[in-house]
C-alpha positions in Angstrom: 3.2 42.3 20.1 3.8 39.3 22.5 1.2 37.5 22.0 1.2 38.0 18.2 4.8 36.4 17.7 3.6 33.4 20.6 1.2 32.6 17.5 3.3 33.1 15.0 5.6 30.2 17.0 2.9 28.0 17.5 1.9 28.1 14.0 5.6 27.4 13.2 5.8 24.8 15.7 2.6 22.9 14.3 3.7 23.5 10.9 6.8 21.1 11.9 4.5 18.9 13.2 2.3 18.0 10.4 5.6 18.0 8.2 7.1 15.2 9.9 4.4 13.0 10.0 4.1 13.7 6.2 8.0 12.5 6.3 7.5 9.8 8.2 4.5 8.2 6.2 6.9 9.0 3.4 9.8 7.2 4.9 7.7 4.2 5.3 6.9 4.2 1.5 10.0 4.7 0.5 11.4 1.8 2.6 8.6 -0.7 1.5 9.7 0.0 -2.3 13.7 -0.5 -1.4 12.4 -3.9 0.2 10.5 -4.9 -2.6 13.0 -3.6 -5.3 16.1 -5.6 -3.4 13.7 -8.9 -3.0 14.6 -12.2 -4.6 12.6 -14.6 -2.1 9.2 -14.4 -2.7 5.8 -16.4 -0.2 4.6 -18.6 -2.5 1.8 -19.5 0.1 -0.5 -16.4 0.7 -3.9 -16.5 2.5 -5.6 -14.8 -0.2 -5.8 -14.4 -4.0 -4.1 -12.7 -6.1 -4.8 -11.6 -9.7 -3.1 -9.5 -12.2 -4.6 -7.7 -15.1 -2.9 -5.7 -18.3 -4.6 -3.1 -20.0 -2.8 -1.7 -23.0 -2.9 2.6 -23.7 -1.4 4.1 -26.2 2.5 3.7 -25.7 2.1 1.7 -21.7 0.4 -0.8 -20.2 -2.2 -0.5 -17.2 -1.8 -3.0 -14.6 -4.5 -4.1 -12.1 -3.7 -6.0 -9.3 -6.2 -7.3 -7.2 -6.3 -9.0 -3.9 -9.2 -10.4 -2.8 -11.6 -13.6 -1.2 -9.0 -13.8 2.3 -9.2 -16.9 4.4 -8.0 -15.1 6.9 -9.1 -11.7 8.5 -6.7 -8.7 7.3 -6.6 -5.9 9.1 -5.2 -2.9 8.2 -3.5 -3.4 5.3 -0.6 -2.3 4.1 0.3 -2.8 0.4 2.9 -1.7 -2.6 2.7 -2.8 -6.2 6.3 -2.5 -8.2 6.8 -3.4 -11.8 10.1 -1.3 -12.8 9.0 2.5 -12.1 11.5 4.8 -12.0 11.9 7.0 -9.3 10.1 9.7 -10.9 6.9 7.6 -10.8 5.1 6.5 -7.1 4.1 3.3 -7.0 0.9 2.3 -6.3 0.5 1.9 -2.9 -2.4 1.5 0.1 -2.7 2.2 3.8 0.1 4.4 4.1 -1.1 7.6 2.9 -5.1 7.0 3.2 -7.3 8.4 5.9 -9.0 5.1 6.6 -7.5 1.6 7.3 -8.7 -1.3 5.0 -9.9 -4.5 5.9 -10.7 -7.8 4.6 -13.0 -10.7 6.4 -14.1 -13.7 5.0 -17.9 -13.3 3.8 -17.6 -9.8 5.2 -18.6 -6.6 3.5 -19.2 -3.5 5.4 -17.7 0.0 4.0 -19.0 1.9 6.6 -16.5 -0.6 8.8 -13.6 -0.1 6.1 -14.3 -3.9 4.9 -13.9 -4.4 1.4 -14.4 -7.6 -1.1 -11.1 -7.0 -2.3 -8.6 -4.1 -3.3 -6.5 -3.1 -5.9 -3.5 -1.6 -7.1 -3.2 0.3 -10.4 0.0 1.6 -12.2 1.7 2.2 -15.3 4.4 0.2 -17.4 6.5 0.2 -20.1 5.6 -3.6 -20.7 3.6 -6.6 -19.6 5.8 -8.4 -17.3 5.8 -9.8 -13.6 4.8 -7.1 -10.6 6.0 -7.7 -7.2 4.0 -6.8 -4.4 4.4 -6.3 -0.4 1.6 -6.8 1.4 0.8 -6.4 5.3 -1.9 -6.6 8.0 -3.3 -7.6 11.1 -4.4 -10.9 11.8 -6.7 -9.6 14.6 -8.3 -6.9 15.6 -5.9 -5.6 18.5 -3.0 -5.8 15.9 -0.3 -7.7 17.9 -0.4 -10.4 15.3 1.5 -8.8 12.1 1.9 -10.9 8.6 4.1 -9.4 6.1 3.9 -11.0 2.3 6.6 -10.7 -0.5 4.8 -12.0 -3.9 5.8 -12.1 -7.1 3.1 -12.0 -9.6 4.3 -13.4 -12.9 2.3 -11.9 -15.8 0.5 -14.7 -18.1 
């Protein structure tokens, strides 16, 4: 009887693990998109590109946003794409929730390595109008070199 209620606390106790690092990655979402949401200063210099794409469905639009070709290495990225959701809808965001980091190196392609020509973000909107974007990474491997990015893509 001991050692079956021992379990049943471990079990409990891991449970309460797992939940808040679930809460925490959450927390770190939700903190990105209050960033972005209250930002009116936005980089205008960026050492990558940047392009934004509309797709129109039915009654939304489809927005694409793509980062690619970097001049400078990017490791582990971090990145949130916000163009008006409400709080019902998640924006579309990387490197917080996934598995595997994502990098991106001049020239470099390896997605056994987790380095990609590019990535994007994908979401829904009302309308076609401008998406801002938070964007972080690594400027080196050991990641003591951080680089955070507040754009503003303006919809053409």
């Amino acid at each position: 009887m001991k050692k079956l209620i021992l379990l049943i606390c471990l079990l409990a106790l891991c449970s309460a693990c797992q939940q808040t690092e679930q809460y925490s990655e959450f927390d770190v979402y939700q903190e990105m998109k209050d960033n972005l949401i209250k930002c009116h200063d936005f980089d205008n210099e960026y050492p990558f590109h940047i392009q934004l794409v509309f797709n129109k469905l039915e009654q939304k639009y489809r927005y694409d946003l793509i980062i690619d070709q970097p001049q400078v290495d990017m490791y582990d990225i971090q990145a949130l794409a916000y163009a008006n959701e409400d709080d019902k809808q998640t924006c579309p965001v990387i490197g917080i929730f996934d598995d595997e980091p994502f990098h991106l190196k001049r020239n470099y392609i390896n997605k056994a390595e987790n380095f990609y020509k590019g990535i994007q973000l994908s979401g829904e909107c009302d309308e076609m109008e401008n998406v801002k974007v938070y964007v972080s990474y690594y400027t080196d491997e050991s990641k003591t070199k951080k680089e955070t990015k507040y754009i503003e893509v303006k919809h053409e």
